[in-house]
C-alpha positions as CSV (number, residue, x, y, z in Angstrom):
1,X,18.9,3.0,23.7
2,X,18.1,6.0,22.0
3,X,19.5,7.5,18.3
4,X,22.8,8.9,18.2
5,X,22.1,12.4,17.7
6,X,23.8,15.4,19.9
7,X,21.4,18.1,21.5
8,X,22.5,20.3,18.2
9,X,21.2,17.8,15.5
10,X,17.8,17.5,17.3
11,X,17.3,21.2,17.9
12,X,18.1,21.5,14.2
13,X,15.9,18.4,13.0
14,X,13.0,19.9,15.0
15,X,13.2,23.1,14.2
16,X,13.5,22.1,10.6
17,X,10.7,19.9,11.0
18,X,8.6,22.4,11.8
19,X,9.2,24.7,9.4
20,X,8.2,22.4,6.3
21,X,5.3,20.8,7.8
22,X,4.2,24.5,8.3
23,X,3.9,23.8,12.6
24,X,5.0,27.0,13.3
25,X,5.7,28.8,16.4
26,X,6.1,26.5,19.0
27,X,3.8,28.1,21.3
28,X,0.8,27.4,18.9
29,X,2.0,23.7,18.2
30,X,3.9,21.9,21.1
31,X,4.6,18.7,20.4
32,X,5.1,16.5,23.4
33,X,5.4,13.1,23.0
34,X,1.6,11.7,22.7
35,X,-0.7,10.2,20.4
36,X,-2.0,13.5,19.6
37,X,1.1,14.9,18.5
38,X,1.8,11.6,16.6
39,X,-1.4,11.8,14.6
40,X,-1.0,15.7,14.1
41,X,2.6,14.8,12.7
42,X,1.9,11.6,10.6
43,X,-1.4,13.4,8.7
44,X,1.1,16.7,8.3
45,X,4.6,14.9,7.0
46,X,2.2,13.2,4.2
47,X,0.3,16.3,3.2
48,X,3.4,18.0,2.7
49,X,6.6,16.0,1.9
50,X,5.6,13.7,-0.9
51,X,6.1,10.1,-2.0
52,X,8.7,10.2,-5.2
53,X,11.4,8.8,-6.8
54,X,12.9,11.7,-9.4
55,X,16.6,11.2,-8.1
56,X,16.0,8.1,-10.5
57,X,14.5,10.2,-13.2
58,X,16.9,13.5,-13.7
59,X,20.0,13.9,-15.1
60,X,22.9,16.2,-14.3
61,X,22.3,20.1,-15.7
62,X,25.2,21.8,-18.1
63,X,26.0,24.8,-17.0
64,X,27.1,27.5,-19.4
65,X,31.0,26.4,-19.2
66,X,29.4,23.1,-19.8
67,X,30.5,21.8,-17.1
68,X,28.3,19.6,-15.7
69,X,26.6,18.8,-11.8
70,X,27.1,16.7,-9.9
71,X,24.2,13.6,-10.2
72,X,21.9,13.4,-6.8
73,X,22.2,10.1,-5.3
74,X,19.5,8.2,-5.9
75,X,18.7,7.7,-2.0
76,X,20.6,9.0,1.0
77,X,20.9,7.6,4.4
78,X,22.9,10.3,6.4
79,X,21.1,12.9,9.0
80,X,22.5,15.3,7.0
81,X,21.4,14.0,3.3
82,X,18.3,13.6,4.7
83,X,17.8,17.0,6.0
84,X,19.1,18.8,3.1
85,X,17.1,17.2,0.5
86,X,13.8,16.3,2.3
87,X,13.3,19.7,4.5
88,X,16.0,22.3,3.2
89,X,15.2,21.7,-0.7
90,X,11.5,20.5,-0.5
91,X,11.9,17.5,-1.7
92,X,10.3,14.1,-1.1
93,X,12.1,10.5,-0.9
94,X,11.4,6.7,-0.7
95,X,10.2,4.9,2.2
96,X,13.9,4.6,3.5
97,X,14.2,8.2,3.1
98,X,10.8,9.4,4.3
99,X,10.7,6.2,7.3
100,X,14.0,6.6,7.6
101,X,14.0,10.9,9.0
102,X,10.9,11.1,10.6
103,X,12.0,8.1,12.9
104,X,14.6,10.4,14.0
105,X,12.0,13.2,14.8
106,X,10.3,11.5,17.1
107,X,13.2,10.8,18.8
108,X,14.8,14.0,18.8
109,X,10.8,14.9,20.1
110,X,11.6,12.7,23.1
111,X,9.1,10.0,22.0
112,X,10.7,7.1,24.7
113,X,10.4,4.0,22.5
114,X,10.4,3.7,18.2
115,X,11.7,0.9,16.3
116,X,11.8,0.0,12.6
117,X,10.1,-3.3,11.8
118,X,11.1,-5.0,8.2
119,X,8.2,-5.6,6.2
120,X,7.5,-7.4,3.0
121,X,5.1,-5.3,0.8
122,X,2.4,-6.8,-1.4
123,X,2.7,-7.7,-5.1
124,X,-0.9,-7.2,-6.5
125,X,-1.6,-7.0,-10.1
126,X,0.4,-4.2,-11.3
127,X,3.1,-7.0,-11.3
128,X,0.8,-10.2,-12.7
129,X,0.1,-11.4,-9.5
130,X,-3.7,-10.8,-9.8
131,X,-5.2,-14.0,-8.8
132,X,-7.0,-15.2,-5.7
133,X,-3.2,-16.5,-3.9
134,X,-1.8,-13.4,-2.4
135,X,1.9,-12.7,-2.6
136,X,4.4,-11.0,-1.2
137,X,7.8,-9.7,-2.2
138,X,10.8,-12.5,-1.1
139,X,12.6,-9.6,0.7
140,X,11.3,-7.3,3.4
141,X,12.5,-3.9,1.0
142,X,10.3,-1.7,3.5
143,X,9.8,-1.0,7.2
144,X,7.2,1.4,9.4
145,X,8.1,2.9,12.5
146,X,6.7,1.0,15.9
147,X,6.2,3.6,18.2
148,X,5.3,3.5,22.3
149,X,3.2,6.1,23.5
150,X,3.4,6.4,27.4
151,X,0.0,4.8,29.7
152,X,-1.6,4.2,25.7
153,X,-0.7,2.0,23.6
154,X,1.8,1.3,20.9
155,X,1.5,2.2,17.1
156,X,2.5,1.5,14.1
157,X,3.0,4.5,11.4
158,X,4.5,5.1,7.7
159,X,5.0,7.9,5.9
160,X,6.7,6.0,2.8
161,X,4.2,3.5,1.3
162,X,2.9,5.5,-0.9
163,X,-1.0,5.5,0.2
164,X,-0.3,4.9,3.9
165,X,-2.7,5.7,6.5
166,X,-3.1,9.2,7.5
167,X,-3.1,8.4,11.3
168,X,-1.3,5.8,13.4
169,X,-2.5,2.7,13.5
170,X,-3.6,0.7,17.0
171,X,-0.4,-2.1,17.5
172,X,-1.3,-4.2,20.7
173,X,-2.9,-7.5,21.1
174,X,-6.4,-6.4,21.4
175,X,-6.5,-4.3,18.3
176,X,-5.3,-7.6,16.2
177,X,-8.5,-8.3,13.7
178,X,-9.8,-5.1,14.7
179,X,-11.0,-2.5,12.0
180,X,-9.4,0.6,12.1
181,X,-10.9,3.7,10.1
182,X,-8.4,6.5,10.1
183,X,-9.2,9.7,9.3
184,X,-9.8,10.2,5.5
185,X,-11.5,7.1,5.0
186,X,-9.0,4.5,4.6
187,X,-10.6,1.2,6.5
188,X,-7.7,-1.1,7.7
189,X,-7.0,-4.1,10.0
190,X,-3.7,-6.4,11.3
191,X,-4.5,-9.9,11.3
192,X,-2.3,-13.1,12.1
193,X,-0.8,-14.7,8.6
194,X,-3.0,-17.3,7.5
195,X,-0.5,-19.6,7.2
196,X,0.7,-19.5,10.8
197,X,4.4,-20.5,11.6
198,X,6.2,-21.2,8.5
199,X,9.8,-21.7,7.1
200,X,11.3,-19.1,4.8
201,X,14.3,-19.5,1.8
202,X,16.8,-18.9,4.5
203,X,15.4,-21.8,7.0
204,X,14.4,-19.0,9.3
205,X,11.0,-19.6,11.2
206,X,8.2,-16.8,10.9
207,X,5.5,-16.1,12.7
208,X,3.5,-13.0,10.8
209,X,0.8,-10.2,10.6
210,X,-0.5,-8.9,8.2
211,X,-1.4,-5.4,7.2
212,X,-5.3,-5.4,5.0
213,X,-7.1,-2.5,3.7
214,X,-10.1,-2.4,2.2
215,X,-10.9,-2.5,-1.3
216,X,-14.6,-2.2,-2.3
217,X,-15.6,-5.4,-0.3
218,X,-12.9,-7.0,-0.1
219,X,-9.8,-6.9,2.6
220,X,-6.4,-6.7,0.5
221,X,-3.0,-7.3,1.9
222,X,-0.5,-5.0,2.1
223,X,2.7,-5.5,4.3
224,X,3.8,-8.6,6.2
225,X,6.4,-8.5,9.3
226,X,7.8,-11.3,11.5
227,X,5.8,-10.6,15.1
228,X,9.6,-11.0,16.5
229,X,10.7,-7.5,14.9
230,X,7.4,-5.9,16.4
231,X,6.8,-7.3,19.9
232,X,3.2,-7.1,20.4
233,X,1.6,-4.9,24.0
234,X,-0.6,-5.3,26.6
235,X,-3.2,-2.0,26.1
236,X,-4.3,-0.9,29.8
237,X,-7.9,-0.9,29.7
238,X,-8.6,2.7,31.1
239,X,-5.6,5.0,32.1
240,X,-6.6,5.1,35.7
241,X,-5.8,1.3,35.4
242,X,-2.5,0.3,37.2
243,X,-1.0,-2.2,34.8
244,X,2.2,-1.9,33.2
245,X,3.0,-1.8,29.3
246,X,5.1,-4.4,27.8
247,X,8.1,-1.9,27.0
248,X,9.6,-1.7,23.3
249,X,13.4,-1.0,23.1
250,X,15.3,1.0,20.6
251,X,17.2,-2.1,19.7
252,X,16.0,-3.3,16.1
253,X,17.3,-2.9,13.1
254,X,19.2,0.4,12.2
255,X,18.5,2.7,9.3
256,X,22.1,1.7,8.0
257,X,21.2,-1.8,7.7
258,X,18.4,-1.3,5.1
259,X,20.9,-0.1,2.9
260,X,20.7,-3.5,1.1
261,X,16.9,-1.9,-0.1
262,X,18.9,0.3,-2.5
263,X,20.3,-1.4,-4.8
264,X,16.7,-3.3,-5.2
265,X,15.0,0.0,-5.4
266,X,17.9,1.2,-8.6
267,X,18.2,-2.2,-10.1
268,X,16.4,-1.9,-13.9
269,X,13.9,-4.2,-13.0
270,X,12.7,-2.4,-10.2
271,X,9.0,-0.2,-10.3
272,X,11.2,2.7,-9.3
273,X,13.9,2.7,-12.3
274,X,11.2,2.3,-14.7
275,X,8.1,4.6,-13.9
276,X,8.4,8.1,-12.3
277,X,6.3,8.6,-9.8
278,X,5.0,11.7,-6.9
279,X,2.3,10.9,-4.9
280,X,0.8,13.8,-2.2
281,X,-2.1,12.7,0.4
282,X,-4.8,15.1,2.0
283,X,-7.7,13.5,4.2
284,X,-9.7,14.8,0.6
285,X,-7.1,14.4,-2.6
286,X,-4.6,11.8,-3.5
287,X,-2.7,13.5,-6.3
288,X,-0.3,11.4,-8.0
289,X,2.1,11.6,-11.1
290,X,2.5,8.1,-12.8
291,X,5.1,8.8,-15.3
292,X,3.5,12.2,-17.5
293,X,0.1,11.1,-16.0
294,X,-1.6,13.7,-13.3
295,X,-4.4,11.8,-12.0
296,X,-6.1,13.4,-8.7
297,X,-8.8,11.3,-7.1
298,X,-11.0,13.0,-5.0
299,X,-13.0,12.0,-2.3
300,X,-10.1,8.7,-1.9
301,X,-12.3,6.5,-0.3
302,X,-16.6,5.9,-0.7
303,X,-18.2,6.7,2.8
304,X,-15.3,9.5,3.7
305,X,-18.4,11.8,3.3
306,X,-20.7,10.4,6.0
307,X,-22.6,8.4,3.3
308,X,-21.7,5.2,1.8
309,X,-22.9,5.9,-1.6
310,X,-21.0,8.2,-2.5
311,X,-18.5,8.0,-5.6
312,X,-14.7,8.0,-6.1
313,X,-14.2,10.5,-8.9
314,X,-11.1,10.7,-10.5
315,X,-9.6,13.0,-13.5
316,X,-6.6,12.2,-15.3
317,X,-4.4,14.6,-17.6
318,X,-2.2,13.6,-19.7
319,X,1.6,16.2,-19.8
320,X,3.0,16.1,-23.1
321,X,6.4,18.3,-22.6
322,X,8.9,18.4,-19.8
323,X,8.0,22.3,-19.2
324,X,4.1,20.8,-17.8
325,X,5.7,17.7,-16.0
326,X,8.3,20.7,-14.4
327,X,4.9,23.2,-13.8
328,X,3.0,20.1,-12.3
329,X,5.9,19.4,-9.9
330,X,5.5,22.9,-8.8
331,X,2.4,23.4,-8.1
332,X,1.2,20.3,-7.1
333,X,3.8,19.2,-5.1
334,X,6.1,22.2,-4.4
335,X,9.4,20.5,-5.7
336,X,11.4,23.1,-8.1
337,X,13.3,20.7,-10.8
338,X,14.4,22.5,-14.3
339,X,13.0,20.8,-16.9
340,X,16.8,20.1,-18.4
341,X,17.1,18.1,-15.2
342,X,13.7,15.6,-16.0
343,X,15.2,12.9,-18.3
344,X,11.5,10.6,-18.9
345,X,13.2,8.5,-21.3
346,X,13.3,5.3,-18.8
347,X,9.5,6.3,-17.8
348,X,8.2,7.2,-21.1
349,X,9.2,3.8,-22.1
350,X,6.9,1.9,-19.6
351,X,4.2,4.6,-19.9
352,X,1.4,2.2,-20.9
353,X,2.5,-0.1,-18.2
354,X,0.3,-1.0,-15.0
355,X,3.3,0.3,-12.9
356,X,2.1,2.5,-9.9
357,X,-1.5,2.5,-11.2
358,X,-2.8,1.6,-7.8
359,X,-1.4,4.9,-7.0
């Protein structure tokens, strides 16, 4: 079952698509349906629609009959929300919002199977959960796209994590415990959940894999997901092979349903009420604003160079004034915001906090 858009909305979503991840004309950059175009499309949306959460951080502008805007909402859902902010006004968005539209790309790109698959994202020590037990938010507030690529493979992708891979990542039953290097250094692998089949708050039965990178030495979780929201397939060996893919349907959860995620995402407890934050990824540079902190860490992971010795380096600058944050915004991350609109007071507060620090 495919998404309900007309022929209209997809020839629109495409061709807005293209335009701000800079894929212009057509003839130069097809984009059929393949892994290529996947990859070429995953490393593009992250290099140029960032990671951010200022909807939560702005407050309506006066104008001079002082009357005032109306507020953004703090996420949208709609095709048409979606588009405006994320592609029209060069904006970025959550994962719901980021996930959320560039699922509905690849469908409107005639990719035959995607689904979105819940996951349960990691709480490390930015949240006091720094010791050897690993844990794991109680509600899946996140999801990546499952996507089938015809006589390949299937592969999981996310564009709203924050610090995602920059490619696809392998999703079948071979490539379980397998390493997986993706292009700008990141080292990652899908395992089985240590814990194997286990009982959850609700009485439901799961059976999970887990998402690891690799930190220094040591493999760190990252997302969970029940194996029954994202059925494992059978990788042909070669392509001349004759053997069939287990097919994915477009019958999981609907973008509508995560809805639930936003009123975890605005609650005051949440990372994102308390702490701006704008994150951008190249294969080179992960620049991020924590708060009125720039910090740009370049090369992002040791070994990205051909050699594993060398160093991270990272430089940090601290913006004083709402005209910098505003100029920052700009230039780093081409979103336009008037510095009347960037109310810090929330973030400010929680400035020396370990919030988005692993950002």
């Amino acid at each position: 079952m495919s998404l309900e858009l007309s022929d209209e909305q997809r020839a629109l979503l495409i061709e807005a698509y293209r335009e701000r991840l800079q894929l212009m004309p057509t003839s130069t950059y097809p984009l059929p349906p393949t892994l290529q175009t996947l990859r070429l499309l995953t490393e593009r949306h992250l290099l140029h629609i960032p990671f951010e959460n200022l909807s939560l951080h702005t407050a309506p502008v006066k104008s001079e009959e002082s009357i005032a805007t109306a507020p953004e909402p703090a996420v949208v859902l709609s095709l048409d929300s979606l588009m405006d902010k994320l592609l029209y006004r060069q904006r970025g968005g959550c994962c719901l919002e980021l996930n959320g539209l560039f699922r509905m790309l690849l469908d409107a790109l005639g990719f035959p199977s995607t689904r979105l698959v819940p996951c349960w994202v990691y709480a490390g020590p930015e949240r006091g959960h720094g010791g050897k037990k690993f844990k794991f938010r109680t509600v899946p507030s996140h999801f990546m796209i499952l996507v089938e690529i015809p006589q390949d493979s299937s592969y999981l992708v996310d564009v709203g994590l924050g610090e995602p891979p920059l490619e696809p990542l392998e999703y079948a039953t071979a490539s379980i415990n397998q390493v997986q290097k993706t292009c700008e250094g990141m080292t990652s692998r899908i395992v089985w959940d240590p814990r194997g089949t286990w009982t959850d708050g609700k009485g439901l039965q799961r059976t999970c894999l887990l998402l690891e990178w690799l930190r220094g030495t040591t493999w760190v979780p990252r997302l969970q997901w029940d194996v029954h929201n994202a059925p494992l397939t059978l990788k042909p060996p070669s392509p001349t092979d004759n053997i069939a893919l287990t097919r994915l349907d477009n019958c999981g959860p609907t973008l509508e349903s995560f809805r639930y995620v936003i009123g975890i995402l605005t609650s005051d407890k949440s990372s994102f009420a308390r702490k701006a934050i704008v994150c951008r990824l190249t294969r080179d540079e992960k620049i991020t604003l924590s708060g009125r902190t720039l910090k740009v860490t370049s090369p992002r992971f040791t070994g990205c160079t051909g050699t594993d010795t060398h160093e991270l380096h990272q430089t940090c600058t601290q913006l004083d004034t709402n005209r910098e944050v505003a100029n920052v915004l700009q230039e780093r991350f081409g979103i336009t915001l008037d510095t009347q609109e960037l109310n810090l007071v929330t973030s400010d507060e929680f400035s020396n906090t370990p919030l988005w620090d692993h950002l």
